[in-house]
C-alpha positions as a Markdown table, in Angstrom:
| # | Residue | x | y | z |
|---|---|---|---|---|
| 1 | Unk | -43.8 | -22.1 | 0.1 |
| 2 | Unk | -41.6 | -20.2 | 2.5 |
| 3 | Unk | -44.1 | -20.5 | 5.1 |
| 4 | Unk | -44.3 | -23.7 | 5.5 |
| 5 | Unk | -40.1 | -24.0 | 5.9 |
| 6 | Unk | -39.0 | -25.5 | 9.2 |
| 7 | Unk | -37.4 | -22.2 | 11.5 |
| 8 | Unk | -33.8 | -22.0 | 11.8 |
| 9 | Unk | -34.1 | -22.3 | 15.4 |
| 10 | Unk | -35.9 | -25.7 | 14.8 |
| 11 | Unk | -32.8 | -26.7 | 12.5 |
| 12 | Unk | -30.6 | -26.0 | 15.1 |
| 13 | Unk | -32.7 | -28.3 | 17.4 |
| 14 | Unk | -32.5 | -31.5 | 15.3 |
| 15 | Unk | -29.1 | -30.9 | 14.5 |
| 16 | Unk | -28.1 | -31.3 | 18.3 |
| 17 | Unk | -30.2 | -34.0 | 18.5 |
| 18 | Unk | -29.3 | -35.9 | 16.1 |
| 19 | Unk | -25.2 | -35.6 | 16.9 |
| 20 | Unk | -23.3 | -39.1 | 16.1 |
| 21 | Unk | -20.9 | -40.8 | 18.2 |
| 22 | Unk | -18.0 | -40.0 | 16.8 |
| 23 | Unk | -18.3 | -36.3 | 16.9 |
| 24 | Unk | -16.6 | -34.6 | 19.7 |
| 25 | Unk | -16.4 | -30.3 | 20.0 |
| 26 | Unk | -13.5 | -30.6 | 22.4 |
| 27 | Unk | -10.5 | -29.1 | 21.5 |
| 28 | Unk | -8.9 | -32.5 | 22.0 |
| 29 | Unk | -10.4 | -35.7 | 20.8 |
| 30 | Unk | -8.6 | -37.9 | 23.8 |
| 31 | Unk | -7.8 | -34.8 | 26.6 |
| 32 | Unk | -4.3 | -36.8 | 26.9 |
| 33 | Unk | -2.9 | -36.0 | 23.3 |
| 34 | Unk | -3.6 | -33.8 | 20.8 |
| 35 | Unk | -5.2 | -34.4 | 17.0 |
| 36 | Unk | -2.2 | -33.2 | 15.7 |
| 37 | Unk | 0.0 | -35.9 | 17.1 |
| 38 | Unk | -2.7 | -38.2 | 17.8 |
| 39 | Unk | -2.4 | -38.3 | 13.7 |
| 40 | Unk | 1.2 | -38.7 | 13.5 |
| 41 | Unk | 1.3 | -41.5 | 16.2 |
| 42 | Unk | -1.6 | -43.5 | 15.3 |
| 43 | Unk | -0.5 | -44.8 | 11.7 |
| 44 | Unk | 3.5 | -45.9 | 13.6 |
| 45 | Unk | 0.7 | -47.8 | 15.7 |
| 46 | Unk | -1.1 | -49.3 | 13.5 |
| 47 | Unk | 2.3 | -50.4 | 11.5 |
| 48 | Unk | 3.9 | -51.7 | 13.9 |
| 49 | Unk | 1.2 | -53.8 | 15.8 |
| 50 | Unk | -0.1 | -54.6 | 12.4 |
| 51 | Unk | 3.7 | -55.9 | 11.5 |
| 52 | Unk | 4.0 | -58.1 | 14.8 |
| 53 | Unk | 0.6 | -59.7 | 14.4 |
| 54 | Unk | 1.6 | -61.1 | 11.2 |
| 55 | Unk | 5.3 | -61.9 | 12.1 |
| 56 | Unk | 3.4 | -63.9 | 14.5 |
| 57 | Unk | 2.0 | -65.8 | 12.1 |
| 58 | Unk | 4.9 | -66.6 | 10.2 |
| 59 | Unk | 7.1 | -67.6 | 13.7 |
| 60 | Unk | 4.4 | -70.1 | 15.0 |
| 61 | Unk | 2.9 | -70.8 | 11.7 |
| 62 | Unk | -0.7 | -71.8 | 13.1 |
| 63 | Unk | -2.6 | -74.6 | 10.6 |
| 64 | Unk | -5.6 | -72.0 | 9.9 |
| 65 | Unk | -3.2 | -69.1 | 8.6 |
| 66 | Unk | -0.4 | -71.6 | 6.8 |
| 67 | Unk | -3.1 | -72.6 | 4.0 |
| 68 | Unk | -3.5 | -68.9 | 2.9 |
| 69 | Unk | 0.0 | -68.1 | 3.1 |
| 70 | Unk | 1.2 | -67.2 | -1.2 |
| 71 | Unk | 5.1 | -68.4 | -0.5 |
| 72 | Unk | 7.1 | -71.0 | 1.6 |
| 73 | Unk | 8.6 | -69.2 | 4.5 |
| 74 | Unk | 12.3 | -70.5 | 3.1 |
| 75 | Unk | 11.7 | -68.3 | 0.4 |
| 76 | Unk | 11.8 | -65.1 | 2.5 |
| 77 | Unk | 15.7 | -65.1 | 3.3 |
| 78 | Unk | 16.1 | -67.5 | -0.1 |
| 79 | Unk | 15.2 | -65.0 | -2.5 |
| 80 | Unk | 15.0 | -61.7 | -0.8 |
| 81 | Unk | 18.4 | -59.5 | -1.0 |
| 82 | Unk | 18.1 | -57.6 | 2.1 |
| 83 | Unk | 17.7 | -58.6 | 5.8 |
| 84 | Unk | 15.2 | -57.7 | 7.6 |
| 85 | Unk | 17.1 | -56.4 | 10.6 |
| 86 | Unk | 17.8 | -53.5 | 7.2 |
| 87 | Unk | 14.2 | -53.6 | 6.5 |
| 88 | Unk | 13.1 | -52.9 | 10.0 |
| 89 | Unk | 15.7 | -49.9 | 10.5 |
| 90 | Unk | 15.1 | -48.3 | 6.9 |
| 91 | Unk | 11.4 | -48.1 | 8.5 |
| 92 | Unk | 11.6 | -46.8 | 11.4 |
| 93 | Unk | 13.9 | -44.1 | 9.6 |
| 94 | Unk | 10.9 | -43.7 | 7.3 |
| 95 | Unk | 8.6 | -43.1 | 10.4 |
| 96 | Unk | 11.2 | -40.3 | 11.7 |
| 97 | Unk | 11.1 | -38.5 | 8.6 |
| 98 | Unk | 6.9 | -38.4 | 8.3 |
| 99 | Unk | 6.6 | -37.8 | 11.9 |
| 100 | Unk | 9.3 | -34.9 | 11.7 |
| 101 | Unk | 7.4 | -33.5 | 8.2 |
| 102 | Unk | 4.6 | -33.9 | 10.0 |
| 103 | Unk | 5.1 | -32.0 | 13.1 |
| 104 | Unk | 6.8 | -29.1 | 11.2 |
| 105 | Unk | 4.0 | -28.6 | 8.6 |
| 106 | Unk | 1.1 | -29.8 | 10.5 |
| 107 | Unk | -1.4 | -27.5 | 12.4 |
| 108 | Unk | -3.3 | -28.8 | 15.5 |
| 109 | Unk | -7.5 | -28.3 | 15.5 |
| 110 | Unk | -8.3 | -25.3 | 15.5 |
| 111 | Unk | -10.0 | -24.2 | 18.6 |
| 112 | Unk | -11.3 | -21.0 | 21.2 |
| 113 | Unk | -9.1 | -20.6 | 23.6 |
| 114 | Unk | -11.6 | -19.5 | 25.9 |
| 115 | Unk | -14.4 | -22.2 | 25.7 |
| 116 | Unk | -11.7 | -25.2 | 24.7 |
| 117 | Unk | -14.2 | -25.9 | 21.9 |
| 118 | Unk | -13.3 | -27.1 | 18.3 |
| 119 | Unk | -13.6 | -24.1 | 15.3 |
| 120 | Unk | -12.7 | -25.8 | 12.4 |
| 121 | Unk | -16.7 | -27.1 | 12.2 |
| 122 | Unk | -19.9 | -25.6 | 13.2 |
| 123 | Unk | -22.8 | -28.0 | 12.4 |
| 124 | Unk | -25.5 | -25.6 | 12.7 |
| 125 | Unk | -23.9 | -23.6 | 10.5 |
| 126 | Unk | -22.7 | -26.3 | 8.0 |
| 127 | Unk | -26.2 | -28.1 | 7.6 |
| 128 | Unk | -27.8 | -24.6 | 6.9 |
| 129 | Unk | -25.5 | -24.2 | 4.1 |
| 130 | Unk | -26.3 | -27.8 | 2.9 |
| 131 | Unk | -29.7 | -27.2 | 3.3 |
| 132 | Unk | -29.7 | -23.7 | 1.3 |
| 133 | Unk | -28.6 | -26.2 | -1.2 |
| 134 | Unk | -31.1 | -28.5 | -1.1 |
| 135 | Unk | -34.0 | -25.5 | -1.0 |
| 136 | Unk | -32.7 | -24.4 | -4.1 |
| 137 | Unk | -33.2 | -27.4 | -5.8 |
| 138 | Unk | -37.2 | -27.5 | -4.3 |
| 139 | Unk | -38.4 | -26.3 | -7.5 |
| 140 | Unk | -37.6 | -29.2 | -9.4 |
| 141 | Unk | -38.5 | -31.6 | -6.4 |
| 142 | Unk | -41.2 | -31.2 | -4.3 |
| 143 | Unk | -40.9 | -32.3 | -1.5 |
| 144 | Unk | -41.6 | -31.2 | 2.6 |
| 145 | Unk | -38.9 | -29.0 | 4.1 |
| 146 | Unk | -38.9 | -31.0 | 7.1 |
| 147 | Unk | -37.6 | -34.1 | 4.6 |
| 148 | Unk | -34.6 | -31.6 | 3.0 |
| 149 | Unk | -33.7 | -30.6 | 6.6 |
| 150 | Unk | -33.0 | -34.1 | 8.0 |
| 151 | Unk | -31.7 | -35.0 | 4.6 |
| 152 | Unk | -29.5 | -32.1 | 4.9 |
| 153 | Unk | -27.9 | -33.6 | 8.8 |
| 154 | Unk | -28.0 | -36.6 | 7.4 |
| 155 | Unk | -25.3 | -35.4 | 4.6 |
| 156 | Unk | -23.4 | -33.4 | 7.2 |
| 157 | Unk | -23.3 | -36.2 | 9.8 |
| 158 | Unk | -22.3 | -39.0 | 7.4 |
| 159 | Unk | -22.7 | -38.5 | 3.8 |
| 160 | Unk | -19.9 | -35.6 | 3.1 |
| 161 | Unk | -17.4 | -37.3 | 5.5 |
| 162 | Unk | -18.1 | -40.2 | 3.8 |
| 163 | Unk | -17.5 | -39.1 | 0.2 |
| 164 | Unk | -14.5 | -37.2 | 1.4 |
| 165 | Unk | -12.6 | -40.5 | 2.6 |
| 166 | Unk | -13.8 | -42.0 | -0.9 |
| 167 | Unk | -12.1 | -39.3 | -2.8 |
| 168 | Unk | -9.2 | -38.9 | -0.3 |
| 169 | Unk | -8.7 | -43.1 | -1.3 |
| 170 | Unk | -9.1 | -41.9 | -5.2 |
| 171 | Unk | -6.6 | -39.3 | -4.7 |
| 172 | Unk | -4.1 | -41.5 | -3.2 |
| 173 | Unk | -4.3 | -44.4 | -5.7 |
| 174 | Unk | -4.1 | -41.9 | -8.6 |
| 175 | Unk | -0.7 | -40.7 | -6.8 |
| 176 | Unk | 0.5 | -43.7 | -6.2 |
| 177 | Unk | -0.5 | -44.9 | -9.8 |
| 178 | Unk | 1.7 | -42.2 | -11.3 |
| 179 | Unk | 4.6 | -42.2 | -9.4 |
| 180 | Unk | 4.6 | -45.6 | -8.9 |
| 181 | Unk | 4.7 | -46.2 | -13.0 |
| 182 | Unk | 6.8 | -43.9 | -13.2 |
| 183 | Unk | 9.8 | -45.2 | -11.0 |
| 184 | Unk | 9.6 | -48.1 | -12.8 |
| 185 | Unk | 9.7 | -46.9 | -16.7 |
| 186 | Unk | 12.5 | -44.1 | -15.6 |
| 187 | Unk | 15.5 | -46.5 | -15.6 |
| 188 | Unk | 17.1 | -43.5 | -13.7 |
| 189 | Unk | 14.2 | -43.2 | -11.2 |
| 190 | Unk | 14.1 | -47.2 | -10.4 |
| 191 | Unk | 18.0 | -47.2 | -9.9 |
| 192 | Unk | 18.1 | -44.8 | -7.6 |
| 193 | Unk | 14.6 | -45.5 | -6.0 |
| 194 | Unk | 12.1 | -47.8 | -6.1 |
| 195 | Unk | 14.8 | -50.7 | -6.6 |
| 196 | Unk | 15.0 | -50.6 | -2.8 |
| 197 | Unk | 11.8 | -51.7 | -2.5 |
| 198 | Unk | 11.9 | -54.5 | -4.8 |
| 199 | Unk | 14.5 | -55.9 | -3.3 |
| 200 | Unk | 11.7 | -57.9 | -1.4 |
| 201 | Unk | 11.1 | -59.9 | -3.9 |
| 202 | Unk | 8.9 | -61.8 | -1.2 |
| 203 | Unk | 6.9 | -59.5 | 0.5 |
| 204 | Unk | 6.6 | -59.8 | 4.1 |
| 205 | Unk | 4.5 | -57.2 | 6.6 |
| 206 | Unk | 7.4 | -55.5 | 7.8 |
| 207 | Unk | 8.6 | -54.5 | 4.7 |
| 208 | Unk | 5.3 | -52.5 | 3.5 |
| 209 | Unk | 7.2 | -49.3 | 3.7 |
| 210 | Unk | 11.0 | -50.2 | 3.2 |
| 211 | Unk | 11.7 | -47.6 | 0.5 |
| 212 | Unk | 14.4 | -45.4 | -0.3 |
| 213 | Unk | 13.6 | -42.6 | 2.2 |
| 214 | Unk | 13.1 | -40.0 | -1.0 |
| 215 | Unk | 10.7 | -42.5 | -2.1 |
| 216 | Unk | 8.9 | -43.1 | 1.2 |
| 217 | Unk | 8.7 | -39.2 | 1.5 |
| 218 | Unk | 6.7 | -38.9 | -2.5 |
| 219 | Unk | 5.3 | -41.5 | -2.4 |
| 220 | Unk | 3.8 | -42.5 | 1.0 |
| 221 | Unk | 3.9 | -39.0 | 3.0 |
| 222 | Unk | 3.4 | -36.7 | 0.5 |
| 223 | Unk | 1.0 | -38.4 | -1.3 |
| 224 | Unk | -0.9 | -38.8 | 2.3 |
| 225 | Unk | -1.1 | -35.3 | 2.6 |
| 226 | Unk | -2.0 | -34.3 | -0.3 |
| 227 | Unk | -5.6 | -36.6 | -0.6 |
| 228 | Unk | -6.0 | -35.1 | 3.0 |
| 229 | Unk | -5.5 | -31.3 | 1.5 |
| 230 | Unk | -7.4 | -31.7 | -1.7 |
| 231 | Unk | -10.3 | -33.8 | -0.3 |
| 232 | Unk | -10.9 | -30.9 | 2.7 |
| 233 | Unk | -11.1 | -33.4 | 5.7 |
| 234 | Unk | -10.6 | -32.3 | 8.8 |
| 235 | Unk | -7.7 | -33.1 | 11.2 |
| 236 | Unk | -9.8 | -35.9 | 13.1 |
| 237 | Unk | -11.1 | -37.6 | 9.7 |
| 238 | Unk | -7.5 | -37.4 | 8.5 |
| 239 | Unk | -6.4 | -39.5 | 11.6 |
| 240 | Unk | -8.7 | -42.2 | 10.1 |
| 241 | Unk | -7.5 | -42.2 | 6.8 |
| 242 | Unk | -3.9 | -42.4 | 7.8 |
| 243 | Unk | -4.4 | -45.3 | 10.0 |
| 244 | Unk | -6.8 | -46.9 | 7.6 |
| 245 | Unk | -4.2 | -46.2 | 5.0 |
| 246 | Unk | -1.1 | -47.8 | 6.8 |
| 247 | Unk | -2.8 | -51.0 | 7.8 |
| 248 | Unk | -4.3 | -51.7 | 4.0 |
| 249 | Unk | -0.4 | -51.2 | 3.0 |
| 250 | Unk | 0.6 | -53.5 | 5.7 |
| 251 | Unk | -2.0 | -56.2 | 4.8 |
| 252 | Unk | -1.1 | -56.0 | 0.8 |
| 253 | Unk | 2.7 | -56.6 | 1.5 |
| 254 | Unk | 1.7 | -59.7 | 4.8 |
| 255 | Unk | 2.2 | -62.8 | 2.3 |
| 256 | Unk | -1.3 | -64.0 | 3.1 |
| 257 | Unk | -4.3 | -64.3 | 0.6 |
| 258 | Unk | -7.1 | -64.2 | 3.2 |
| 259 | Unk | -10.6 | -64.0 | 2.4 |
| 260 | Unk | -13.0 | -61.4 | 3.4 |
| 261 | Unk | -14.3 | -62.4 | 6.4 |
| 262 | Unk | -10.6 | -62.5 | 7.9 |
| 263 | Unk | -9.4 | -59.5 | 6.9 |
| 264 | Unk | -13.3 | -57.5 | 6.3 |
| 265 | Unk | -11.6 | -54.3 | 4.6 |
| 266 | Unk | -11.1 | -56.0 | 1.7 |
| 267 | Unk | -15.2 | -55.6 | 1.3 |
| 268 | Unk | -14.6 | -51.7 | 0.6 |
| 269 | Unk | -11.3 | -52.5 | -1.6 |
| 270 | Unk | -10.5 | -55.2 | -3.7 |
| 271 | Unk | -6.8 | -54.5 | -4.0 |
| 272 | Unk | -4.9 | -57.2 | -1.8 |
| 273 | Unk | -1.2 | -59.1 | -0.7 |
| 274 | Unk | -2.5 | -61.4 | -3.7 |
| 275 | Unk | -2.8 | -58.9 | -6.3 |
| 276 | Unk | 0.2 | -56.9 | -5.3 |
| 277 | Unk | 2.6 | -60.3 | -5.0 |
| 278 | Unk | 2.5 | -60.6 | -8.4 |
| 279 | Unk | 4.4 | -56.7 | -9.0 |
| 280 | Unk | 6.8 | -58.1 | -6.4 |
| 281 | Unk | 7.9 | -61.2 | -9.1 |
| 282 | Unk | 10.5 | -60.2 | -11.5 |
| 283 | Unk | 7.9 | -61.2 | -14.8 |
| 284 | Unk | 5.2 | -58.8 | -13.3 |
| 285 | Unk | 7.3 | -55.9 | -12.8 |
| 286 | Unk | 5.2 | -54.4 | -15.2 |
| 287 | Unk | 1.8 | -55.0 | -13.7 |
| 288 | Unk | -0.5 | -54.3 | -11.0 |
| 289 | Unk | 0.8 | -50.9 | -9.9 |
| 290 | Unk | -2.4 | -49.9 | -8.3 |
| 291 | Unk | -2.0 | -49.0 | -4.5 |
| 292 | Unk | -3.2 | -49.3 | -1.9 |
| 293 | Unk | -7.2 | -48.9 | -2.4 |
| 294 | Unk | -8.4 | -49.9 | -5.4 |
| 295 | Unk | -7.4 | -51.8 | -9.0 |
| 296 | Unk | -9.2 | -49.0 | -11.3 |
| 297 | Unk | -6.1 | -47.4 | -12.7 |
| 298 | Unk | -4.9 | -50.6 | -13.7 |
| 299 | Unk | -7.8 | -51.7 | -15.3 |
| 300 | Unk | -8.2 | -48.2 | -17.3 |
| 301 | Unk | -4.6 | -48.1 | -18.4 |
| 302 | Unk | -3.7 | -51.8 | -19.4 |
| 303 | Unk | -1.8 | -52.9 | -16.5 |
| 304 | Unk | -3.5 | -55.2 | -14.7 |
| 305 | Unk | -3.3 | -58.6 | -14.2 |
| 306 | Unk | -4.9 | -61.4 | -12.5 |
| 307 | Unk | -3.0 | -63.3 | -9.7 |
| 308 | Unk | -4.8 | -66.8 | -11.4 |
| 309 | Unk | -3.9 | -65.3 | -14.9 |
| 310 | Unk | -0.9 | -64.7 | -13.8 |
| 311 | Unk | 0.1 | -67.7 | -12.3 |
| 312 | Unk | -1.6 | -69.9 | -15.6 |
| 313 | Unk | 1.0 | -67.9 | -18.0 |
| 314 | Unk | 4.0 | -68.6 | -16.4 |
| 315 | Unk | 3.4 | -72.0 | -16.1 |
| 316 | Unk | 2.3 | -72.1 | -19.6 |
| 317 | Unk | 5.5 | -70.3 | -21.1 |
| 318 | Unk | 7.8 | -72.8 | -18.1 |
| 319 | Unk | 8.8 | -69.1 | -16.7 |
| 320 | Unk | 11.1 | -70.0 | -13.8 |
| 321 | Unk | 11.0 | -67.6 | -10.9 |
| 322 | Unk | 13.9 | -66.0 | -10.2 |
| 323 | Unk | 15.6 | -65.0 | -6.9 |
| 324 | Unk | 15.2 | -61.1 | -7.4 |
| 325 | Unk | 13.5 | -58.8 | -9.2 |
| 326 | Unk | 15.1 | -56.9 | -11.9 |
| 327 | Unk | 13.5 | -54.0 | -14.1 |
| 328 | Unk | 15.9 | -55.1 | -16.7 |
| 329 | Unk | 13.8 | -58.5 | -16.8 |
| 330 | Unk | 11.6 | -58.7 | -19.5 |
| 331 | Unk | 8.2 | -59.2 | -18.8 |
| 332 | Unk | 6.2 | -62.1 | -19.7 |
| 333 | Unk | 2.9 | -61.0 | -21.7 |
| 334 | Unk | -0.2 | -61.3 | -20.1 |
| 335 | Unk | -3.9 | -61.5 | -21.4 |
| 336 | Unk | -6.4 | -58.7 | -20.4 |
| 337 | Unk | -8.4 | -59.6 | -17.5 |
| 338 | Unk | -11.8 | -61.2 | -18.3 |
| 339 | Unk | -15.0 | -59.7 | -17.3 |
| 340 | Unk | -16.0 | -62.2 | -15.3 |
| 341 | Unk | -12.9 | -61.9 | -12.7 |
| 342 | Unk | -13.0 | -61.5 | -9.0 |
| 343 | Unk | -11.4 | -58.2 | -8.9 |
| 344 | Unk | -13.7 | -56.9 | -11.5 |
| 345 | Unk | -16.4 | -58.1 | -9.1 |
| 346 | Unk | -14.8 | -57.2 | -6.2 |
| 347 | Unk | -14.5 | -53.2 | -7.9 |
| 348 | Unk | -18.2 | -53.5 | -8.5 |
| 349 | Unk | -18.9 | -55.0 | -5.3 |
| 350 | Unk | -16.7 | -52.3 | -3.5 |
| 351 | Unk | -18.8 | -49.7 | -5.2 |
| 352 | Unk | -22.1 | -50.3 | -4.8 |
| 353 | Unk | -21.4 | -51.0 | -0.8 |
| 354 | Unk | -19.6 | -47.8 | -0.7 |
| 355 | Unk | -23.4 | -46.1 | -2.0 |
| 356 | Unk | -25.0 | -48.6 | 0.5 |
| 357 | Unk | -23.2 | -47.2 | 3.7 |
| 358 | Unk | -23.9 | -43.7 | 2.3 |
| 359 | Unk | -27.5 | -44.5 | 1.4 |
| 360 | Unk | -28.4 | -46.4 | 5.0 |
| 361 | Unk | -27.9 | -43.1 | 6.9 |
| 362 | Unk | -29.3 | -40.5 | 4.7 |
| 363 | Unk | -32.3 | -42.4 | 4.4 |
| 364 | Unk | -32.8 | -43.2 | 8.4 |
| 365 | Unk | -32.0 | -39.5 | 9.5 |
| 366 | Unk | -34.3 | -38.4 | 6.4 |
| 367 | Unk | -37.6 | -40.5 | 6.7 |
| 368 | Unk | -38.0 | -41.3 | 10.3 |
């Protein structure tokens, strides 16, 4: 059987061959800055561009973006107990501290000094190792090497990046989960915390990361870094994530409810400004703490609730809504969420796409 194994010299052939778009040996992805800061500036980007694009919105208050908006815009300075002049500078003191974290515990990409080239990959080298793996298995599954070899690029190239930023999202949302449920049934904790936060009892863009800056720093930076450590990305892939990251946040705290085809990342995650509005009203405290990916660890641990549920039940019980939100407020109960819901579908819809974009690849690179 070994004779009939492609040549590693071969491998190394169709590996440069077949090198995607987004892959770069460079030191440097862009020669102007490096990865390391590239990293740190890109998600302040993203937030900030992200935030004046929707302030937009709710200044000239077009016809095709009103009808999707979840509150009246007198509601904002109505009901919410801090400014947004506070908002804005509690922020950008949020951005200091992850950019200054960042910089002091970050390390650039590795890289030769004397060929300027990237160290911290070698494909040829990775995708014999995958496909060492994939030999090993050739017992059970015969198949011709040729098809394990371009399976095996096809893994490198796109499917193990891919499945990193999946469990990189996993990782975060099961950090955020915790913590997050945890500031709020810690009296203590949600005092001295996460009350900040909820003094937005409207959310609006700007406000997707006004925390307590101990908060911002658990919660948001640390919890960044550590999907980033534990899911082994590199510093290039992590660049994604944070910017991906930052503007899902944004989006969930805009005030809009906009369908998929305006806002298309909610195709890969069915957590949304709709879902999360309802932890922002003082009767669901309690519910919907799942950020910012996906709605599993609500569903799996009883705290989820349906925005339409949601909104049913407190008209039903003639809940008023009040002008802040207080943990001390009791919550109104809430029935489980049926089976046939949109986020349930959305979670299932979310899923099998994910296996689609990792299937399309590994099946082009490995039967053509």
């Amino acid at each position: 059987m070994e004779a009939t194994w492609v040549s590693a010299k071969d491998v190394a052939v169709l590996v440069e061959r077949t090198v995607p778009f987004f892959y770069h040996d460079r030191a440097r992805f862009f020669p102007f800055i490096s990865d390391k800061y590239l990293s740190l500036a890109m998600p302040v980007l993203v937030y900030w561009g992200t935030c004046l694009w929707y302030h937009a919105l709710d200044v000239w208050r077009p016809a095709w973006s009103e009808k999707y908006r979840l509150h009246p815009p007198a509601e904002v300075v109505k009901r919410n107990r801090v400014s947004m002049q506070r908002v804005i500078v509690m922020v950008i003191v949020q951005h200091l501290i992850q950019t200054l974290l960042g910089v002091l515990l970050m390390e650039d990409t590795p890289h030769s000094v004397l060929t300027g080239t990237r160290t911290d990959v070698d494909p040829v080298r990775d995708v014999t190792h995958i496909l060492s793996w994939l030999r090993e298995a050739h017992a059970y599954v015969q198949v011709q090497d040729v098809f394990l070899v371009r399976a095996a690029i096809a893994l490198y190239w796109w499917g193990v990046p891919w499945l990193q930023f999946w469990f990189a999202c996993f990782l975060m949302d099961a950090w955020q989960y915790a913590l997050h449920r945890t500031m709020h049934e810690v009296r203590f904790l949600y005092r001295l915390m996460h009350s900040h936060h909820h003094r937005l009892y409207v959310p609006y863009a700007f406000g997707a990361l006004y925390n307590h800056p101990l908060e911002g720093m658990l919660l948001d930076t640390l919890g960044a870094e550590m999907a980033r450590l534990c899911s082994r990305m590199t510093l290039r892939q992590t660049v994604v994530f944070f910017t991906l990251s930052t503007f899902k946040t944004v989006c969930d705290h805009c005030g809009y409810a906009f369908p998929w085809y305006l806002n298309p990342v909610q195709l890969l995650f069915p957590n949304n400004a709709e879902y999360h509005d309802v932890h922002h009203q003082s009767q669901g405290l309690r519910y919907n703490y799942s950020q910012p990916f996906f709605v599993h660890f609500d569903t799996l641990l009883g705290t989820r609730v349906d925005p339409a549920d949601f909104a049913r039940r407190l008209e039903k019980k003639g809940a008023r809504v009040k002008p802040g939100a207080d943990e001390n407020d009791a919550p109104v109960p809430m029935p489980a969420p049926p089976l046939h819901s949109p986020y349930t579908t959305a979670t299932v819809w979310s899923t099998a796409l994910f296996f689609g974009i990792l299937a399309v690849p590994v099946a082009t690179y490995s039967l053509l």
